[in-house]
SEFI-935713 format. One record per residue (C-alpha): chain; residue number from 1; residue in three letters; x, y, z. Coordinates in nm, 4 decimals, padded with zeros to 6 digits. Layout:
SEFI-935713
@chain:A&n:NUM&res:ALA&X:X&Y:Y&Z:Z $
...
END
This chain:
SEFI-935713
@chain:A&n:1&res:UNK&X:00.0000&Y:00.0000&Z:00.0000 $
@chain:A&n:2&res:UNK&X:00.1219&Y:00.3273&Z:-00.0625 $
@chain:A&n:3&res:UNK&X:00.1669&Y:00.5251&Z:00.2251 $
@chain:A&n:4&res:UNK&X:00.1737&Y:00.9143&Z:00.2691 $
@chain:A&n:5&res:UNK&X:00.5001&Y:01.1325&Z:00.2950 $
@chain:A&n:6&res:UNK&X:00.4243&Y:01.2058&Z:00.6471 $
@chain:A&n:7&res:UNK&X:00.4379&Y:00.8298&Z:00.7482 $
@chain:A&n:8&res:UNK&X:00.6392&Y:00.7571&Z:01.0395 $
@chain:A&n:9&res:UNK&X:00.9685&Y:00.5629&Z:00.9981 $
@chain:A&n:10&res:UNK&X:00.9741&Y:00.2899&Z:01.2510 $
@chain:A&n:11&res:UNK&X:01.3170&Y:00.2301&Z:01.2091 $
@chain:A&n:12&res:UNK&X:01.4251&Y:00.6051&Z:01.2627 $
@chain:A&n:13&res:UNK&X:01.2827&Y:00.5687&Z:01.6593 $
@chain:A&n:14&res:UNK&X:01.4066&Y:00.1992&Z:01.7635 $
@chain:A&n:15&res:UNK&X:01.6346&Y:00.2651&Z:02.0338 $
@chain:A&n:16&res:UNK&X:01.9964&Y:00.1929&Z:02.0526 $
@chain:A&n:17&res:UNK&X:01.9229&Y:-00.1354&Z:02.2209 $
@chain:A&n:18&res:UNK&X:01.7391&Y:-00.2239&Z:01.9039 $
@chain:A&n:19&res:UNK&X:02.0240&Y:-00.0866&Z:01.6277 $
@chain:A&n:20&res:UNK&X:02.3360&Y:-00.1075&Z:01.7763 $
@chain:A&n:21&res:UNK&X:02.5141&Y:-00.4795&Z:01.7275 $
@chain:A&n:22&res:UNK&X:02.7048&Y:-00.4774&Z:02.0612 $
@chain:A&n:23&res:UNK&X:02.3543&Y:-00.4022&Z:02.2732 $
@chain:A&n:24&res:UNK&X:02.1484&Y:-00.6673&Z:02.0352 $
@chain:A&n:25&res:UNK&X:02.4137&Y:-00.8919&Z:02.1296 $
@chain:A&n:26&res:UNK&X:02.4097&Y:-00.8737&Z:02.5106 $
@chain:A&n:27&res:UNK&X:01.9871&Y:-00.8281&Z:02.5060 $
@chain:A&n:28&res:UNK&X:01.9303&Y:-01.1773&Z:02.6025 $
@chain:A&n:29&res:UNK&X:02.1736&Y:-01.1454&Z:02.9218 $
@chain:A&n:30&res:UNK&X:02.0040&Y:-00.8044&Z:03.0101 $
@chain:A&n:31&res:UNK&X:01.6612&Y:-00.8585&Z:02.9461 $
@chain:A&n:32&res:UNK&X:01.4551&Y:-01.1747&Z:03.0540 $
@chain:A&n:33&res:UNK&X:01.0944&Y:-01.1772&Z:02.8729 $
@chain:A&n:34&res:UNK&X:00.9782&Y:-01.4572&Z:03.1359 $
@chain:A&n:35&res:UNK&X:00.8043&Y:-01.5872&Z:02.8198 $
@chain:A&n:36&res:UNK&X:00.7268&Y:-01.9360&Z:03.0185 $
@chain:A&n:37&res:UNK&X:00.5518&Y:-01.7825&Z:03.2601 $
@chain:A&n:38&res:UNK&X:00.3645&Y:-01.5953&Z:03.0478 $
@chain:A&n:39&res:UNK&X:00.2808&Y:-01.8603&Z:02.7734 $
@chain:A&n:40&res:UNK&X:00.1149&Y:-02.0529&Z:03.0637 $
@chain:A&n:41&res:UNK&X:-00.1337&Y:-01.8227&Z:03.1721 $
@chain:A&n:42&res:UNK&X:-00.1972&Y:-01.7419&Z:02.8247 $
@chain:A&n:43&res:UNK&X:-00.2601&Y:-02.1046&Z:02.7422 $
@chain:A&n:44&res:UNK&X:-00.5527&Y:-02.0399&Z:02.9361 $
@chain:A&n:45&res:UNK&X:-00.7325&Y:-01.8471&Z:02.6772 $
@chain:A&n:46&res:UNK&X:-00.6021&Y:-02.0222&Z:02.3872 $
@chain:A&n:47&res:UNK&X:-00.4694&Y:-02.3618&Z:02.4627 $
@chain:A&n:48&res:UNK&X:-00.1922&Y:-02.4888&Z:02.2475 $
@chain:A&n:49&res:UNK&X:-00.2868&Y:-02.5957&Z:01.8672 $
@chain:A&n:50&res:UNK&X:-00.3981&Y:-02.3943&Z:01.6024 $
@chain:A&n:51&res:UNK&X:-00.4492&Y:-02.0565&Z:01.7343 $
@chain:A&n:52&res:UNK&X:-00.2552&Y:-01.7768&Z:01.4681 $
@chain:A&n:53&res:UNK&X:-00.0299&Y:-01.5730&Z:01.7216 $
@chain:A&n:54&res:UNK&X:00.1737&Y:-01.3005&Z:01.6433 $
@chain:A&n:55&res:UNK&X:00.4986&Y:-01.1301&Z:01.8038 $
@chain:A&n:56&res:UNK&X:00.4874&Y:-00.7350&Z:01.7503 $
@chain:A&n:57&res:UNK&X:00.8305&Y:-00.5936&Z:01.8204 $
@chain:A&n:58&res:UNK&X:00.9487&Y:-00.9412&Z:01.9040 $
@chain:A&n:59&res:UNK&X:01.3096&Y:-00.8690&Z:01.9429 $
@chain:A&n:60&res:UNK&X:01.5473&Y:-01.1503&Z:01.9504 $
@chain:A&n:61&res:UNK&X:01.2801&Y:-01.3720&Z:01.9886 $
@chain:A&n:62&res:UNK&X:01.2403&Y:-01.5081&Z:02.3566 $
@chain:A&n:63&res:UNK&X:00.8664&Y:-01.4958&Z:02.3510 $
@chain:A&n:64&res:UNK&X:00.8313&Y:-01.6460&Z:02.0098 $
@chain:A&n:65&res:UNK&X:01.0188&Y:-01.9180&Z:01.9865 $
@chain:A&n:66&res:UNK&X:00.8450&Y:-02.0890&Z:02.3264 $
@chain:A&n:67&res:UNK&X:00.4889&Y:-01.9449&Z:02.1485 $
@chain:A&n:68&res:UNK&X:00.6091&Y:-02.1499&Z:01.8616 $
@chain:A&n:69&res:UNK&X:00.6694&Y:-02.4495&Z:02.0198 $
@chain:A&n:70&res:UNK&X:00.2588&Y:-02.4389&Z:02.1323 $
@chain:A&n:71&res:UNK&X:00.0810&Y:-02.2438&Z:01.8630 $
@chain:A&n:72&res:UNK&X:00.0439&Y:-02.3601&Z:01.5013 $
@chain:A&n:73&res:UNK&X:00.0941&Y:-02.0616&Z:01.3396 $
@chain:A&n:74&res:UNK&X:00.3339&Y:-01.7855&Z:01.5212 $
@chain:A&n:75&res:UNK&X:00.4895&Y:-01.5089&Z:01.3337 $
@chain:A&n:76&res:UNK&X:00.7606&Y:-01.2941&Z:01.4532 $
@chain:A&n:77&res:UNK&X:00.7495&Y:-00.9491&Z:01.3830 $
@chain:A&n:78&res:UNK&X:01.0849&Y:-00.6808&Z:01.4413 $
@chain:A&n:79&res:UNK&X:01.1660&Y:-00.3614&Z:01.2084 $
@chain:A&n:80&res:UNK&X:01.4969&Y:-00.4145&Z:01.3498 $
@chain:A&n:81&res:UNK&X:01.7506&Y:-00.6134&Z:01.0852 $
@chain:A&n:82&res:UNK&X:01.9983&Y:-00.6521&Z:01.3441 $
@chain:A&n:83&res:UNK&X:01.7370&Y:-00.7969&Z:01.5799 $
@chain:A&n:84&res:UNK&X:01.6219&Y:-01.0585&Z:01.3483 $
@chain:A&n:85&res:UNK&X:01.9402&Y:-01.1605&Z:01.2515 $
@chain:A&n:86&res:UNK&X:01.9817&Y:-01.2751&Z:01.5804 $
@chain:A&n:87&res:UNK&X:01.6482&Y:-01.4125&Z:01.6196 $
@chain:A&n:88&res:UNK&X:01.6809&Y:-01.6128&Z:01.2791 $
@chain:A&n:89&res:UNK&X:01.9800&Y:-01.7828&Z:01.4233 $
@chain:A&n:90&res:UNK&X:01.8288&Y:-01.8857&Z:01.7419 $
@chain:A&n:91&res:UNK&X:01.4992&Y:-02.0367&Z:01.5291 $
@chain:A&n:92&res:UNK&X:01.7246&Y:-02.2161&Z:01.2894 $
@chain:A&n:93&res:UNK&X:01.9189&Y:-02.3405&Z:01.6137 $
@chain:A&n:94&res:UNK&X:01.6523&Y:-02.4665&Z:01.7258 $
@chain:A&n:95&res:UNK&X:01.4720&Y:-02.5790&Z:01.4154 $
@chain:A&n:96&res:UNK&X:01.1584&Y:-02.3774&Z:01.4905 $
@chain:A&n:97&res:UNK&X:00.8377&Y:-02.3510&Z:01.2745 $
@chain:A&n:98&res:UNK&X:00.8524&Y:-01.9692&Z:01.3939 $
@chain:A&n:99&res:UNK&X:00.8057&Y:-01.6861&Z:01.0534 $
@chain:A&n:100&res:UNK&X:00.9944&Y:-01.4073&Z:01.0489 $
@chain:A&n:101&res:UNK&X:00.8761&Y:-01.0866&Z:00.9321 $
@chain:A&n:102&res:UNK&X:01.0861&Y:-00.7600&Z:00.8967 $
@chain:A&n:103&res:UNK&X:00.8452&Y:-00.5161&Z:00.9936 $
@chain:A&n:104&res:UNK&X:00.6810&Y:-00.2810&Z:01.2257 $
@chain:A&n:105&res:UNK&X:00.3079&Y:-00.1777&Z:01.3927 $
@chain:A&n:106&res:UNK&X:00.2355&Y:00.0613&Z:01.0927 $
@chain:A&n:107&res:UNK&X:00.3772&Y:-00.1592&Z:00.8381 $
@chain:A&n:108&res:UNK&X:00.2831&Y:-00.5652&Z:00.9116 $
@chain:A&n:109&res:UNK&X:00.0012&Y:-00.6267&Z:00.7114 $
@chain:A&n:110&res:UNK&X:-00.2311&Y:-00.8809&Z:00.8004 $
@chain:A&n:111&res:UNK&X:-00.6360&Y:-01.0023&Z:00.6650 $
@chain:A&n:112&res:UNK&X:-00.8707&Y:-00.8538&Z:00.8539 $
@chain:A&n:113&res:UNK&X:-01.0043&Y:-01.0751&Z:01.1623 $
@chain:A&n:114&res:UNK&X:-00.7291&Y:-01.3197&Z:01.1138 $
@chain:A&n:115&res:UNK&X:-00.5512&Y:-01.3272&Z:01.4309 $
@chain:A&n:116&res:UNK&X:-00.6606&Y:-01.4982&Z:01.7724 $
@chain:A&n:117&res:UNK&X:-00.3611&Y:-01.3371&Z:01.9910 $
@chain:A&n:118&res:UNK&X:-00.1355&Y:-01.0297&Z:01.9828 $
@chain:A&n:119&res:UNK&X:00.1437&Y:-01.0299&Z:02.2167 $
@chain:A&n:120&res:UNK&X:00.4007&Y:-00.6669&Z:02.2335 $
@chain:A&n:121&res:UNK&X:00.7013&Y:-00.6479&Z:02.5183 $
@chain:A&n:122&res:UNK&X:00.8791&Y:-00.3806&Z:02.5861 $
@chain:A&n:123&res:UNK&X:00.8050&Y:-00.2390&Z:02.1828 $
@chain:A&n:124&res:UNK&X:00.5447&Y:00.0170&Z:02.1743 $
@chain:A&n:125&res:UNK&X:00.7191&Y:00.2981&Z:02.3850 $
@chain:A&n:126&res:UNK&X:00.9184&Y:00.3385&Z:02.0201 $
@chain:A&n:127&res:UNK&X:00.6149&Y:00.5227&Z:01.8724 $
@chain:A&n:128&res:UNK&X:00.4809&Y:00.9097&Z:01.9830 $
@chain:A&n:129&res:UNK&X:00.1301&Y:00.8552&Z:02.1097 $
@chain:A&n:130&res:UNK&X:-00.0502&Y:00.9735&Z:01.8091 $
@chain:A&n:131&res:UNK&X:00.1568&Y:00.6798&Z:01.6131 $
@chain:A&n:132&res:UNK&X:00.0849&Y:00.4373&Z:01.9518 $
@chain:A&n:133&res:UNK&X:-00.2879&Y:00.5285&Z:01.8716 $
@chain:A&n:134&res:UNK&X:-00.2730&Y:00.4421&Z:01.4764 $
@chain:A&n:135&res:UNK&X:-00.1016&Y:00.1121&Z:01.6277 $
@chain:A&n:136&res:UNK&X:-00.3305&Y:-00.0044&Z:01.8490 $
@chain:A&n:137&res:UNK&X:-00.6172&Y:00.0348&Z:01.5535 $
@chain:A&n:138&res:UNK&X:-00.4322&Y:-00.1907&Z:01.3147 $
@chain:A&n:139&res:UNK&X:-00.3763&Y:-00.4616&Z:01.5809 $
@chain:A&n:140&res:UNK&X:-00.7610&Y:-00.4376&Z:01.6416 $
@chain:A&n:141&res:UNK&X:-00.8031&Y:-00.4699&Z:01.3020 $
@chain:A&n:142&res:UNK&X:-00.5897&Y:-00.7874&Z:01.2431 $
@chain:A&n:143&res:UNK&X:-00.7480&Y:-00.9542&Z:01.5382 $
@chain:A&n:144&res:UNK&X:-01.0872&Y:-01.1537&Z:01.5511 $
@chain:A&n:145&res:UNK&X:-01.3636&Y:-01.0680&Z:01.7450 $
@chain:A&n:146&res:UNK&X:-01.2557&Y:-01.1812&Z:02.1195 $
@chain:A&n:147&res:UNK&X:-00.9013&Y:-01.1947&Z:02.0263 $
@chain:A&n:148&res:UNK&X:-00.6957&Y:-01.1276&Z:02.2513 $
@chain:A&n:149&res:UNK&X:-00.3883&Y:-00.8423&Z:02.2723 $
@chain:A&n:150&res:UNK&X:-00.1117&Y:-00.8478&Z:02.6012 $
@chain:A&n:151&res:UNK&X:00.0622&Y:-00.5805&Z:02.6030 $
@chain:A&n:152&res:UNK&X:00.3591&Y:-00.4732&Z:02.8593 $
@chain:A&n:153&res:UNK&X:00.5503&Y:-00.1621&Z:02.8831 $
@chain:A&n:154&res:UNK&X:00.7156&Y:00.0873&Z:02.9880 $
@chain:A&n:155&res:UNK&X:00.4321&Y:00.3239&Z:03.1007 $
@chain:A&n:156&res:UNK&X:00.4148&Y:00.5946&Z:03.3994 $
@chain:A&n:157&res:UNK&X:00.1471&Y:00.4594&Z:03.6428 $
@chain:A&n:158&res:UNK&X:00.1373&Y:00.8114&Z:03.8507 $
@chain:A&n:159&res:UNK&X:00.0493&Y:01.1794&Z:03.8435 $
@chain:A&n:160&res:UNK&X:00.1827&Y:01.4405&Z:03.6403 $
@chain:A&n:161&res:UNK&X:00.2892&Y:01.6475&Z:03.9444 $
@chain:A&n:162&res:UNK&X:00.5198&Y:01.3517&Z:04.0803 $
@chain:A&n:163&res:UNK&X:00.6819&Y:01.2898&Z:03.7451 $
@chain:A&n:164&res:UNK&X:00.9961&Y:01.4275&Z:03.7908 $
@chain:A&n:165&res:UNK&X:01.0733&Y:01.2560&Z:04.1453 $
@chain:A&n:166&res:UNK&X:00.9132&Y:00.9433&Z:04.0361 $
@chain:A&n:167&res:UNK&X:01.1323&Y:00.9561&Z:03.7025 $
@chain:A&n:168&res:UNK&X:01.4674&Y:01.0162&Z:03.9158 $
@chain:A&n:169&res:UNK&X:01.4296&Y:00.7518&Z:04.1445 $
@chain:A&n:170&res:UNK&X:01.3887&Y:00.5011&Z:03.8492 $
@chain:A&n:171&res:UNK&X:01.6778&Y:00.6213&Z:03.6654 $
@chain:A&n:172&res:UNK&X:01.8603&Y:00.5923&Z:04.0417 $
@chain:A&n:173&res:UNK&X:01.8294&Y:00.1996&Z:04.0211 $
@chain:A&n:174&res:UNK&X:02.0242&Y:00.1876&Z:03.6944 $
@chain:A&n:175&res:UNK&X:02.3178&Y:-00.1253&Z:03.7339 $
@chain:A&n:176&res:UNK&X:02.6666&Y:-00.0074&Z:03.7232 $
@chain:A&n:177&res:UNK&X:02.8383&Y:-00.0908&Z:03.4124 $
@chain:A&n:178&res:UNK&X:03.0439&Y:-00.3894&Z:03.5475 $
@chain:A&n:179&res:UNK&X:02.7411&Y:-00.5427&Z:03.6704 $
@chain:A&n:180&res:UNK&X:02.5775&Y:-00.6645&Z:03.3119 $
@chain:A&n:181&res:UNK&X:02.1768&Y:-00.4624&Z:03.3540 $
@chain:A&n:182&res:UNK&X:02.0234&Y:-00.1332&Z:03.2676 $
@chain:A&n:183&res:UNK&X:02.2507&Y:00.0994&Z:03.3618 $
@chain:A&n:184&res:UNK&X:02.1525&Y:00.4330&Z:03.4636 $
@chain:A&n:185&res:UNK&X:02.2683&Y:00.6003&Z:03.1028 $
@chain:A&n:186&res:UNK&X:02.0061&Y:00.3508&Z:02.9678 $
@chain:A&n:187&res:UNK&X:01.7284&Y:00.4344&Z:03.1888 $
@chain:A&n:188&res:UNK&X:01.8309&Y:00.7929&Z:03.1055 $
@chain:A&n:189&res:UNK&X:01.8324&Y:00.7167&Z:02.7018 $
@chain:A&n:190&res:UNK&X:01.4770&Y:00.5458&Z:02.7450 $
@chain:A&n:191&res:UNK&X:01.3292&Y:00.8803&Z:02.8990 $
@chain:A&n:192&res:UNK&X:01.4848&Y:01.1517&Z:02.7316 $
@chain:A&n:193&res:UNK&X:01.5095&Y:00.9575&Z:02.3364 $
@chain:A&n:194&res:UNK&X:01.1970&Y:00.7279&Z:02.3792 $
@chain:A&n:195&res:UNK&X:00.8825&Y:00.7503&Z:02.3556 $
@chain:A&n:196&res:UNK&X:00.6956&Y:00.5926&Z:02.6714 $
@chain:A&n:197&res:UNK&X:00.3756&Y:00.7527&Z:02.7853 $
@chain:A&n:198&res:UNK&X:00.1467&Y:00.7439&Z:03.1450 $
@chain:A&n:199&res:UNK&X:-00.1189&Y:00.5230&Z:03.1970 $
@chain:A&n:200&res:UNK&X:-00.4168&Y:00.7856&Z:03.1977 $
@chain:A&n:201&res:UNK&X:-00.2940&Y:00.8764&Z:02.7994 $
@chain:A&n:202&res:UNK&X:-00.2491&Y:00.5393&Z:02.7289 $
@chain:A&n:203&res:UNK&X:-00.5827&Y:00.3840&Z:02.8539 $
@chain:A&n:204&res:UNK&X:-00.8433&Y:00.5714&Z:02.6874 $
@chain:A&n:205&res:UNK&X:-00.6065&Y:00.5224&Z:02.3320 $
@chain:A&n:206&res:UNK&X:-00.6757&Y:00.1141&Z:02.4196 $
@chain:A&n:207&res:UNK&X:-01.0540&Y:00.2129&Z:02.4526 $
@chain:A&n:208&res:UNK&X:-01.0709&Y:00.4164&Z:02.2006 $
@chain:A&n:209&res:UNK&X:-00.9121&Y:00.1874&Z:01.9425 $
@chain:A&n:210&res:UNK&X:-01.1667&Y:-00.0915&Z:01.9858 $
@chain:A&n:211&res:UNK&X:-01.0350&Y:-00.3170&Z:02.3401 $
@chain:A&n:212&res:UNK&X:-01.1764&Y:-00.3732&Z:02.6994 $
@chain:A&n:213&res:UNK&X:-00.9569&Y:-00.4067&Z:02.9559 $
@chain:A&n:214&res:UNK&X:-00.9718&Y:-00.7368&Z:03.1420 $
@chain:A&n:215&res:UNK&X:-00.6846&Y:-00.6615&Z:03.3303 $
@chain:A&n:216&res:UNK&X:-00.4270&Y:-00.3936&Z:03.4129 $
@chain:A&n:217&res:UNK&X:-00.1113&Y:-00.4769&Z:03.6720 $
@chain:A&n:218&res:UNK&X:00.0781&Y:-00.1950&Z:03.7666 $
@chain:A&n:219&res:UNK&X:00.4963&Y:-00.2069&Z:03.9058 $
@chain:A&n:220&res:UNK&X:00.5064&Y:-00.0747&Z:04.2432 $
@chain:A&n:221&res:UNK&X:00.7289&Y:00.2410&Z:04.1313 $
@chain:A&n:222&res:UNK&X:00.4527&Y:00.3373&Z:03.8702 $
@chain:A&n:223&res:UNK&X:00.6825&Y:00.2316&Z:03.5631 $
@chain:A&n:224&res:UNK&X:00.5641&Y:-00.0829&Z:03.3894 $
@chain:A&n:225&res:UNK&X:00.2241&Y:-00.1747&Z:03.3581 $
@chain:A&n:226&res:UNK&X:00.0803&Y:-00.4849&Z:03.1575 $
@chain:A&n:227&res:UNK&X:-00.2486&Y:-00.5401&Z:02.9992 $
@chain:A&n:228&res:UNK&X:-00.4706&Y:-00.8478&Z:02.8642 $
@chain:A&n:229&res:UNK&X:-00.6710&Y:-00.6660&Z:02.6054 $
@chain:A&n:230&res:UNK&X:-00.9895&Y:-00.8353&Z:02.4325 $
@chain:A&n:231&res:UNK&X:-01.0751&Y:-00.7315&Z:02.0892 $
@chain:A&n:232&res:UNK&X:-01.4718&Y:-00.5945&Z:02.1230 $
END
């Protein structure tokens, strides 16, 4: 489809994590997806077999290639090349069924109502909230009726006026560098280059793009939240 010259260029807002060779290739250590955990309690809605399951912004693949190993039909979805390089050597590693599409929320083009489940980590904080809102439409769109979306972020769970402390106090639990996590440059990088948004913006964008909200967990310091979102 031809798209207009003000389209937004996913890959122009990925994040350094995302581009840069030496941080794809230390993701794993730094970032666990807890994608077991998280493929059992959604096995609860859709228990393994056929269900069509895709990975938006799935990174180097930790979520994906477990969902693969239950779901029929699981595509992996990353605008990042450096990202699926990585993740197309783990799946031939492992010999997994998992596709592998180059591509981004405003670009991945799926059939209308084809898709039972719609899983996004850590991805959506790369687009400004009008582009988050454009987003959230076309994953409606792809889903069925009842599908389901989960969705976890990086999103500010607290008021405007305590934004600034709150904001500090994350970036103060930053790893040093020695020590292998986010470091406090990252956590810096994330809020000053990214694009991550608070709850009460976010929330009435889910509504408003065609979801109810079954359930909404917050993190105790009011940074992460995570959704299971049902297509209505």
């Amino acid at each position: 489809m031809q798209r207009p010259t003000w389209f937004l260029d996913e890959t122009t807002s990925l994040g350094r994590e995302n581009t840069d060779p030496e941080h794809v290739a230390h993701y794993d250590a730094k970032e666990d997806a807890g994608a077991a955990s998280e493929i059992a309690a959604l096995r609860k809605v859709f228990p393994a077999g056929s269900s069509d399951v895709v990975d938006l912004g799935a990174g180097t693949g930790q979520f994906a290639l477990l969902a693969a190993e239950q779901w029929e039909n699981v595509t992996a979805v990353d605008p990042s090349p450096v990202m699926l390089r990585v993740l197309r050597e783990k799946a031939e590693a492992a010999g997994s069924s998992l596709h592998i599409v180059e591509a981004g929320y405003l670009t991945y083009e799926r059939p209308s109502e084809s898709v039972d489940l719609v899983y996004s980590r850590y991805a959506l904080h790369h687009l400004p909230d009008f582009w988050k809102a454009i987003a959230l439409a076309r994953i409606r769109a792809m889903l069925r009726p009842g599908g389901i979306l989960r969705l976890w972020d990086v999103v500010y769970h607290f008021p405007l006026e305590s934004a600034i402390e709150r904001i500090e106090h994350w970036c103060s639990t930053g790893y040093a560098d020695e020590e292998g996590g986010w470091t406090r440059a990252d956590l810096e990088e994330h809020v000053r280059d990214e694009h991550s948004t608070f709850t009460w913006l976010l929330e009435p964008m889910l509504t408003e793009a065609g979801f109810a909200i079954e359930e909404a967990g917050y993190g105790d310091d009011g940074i992460f939240a995570k959704y299971l979102l049902r297509a209505v």
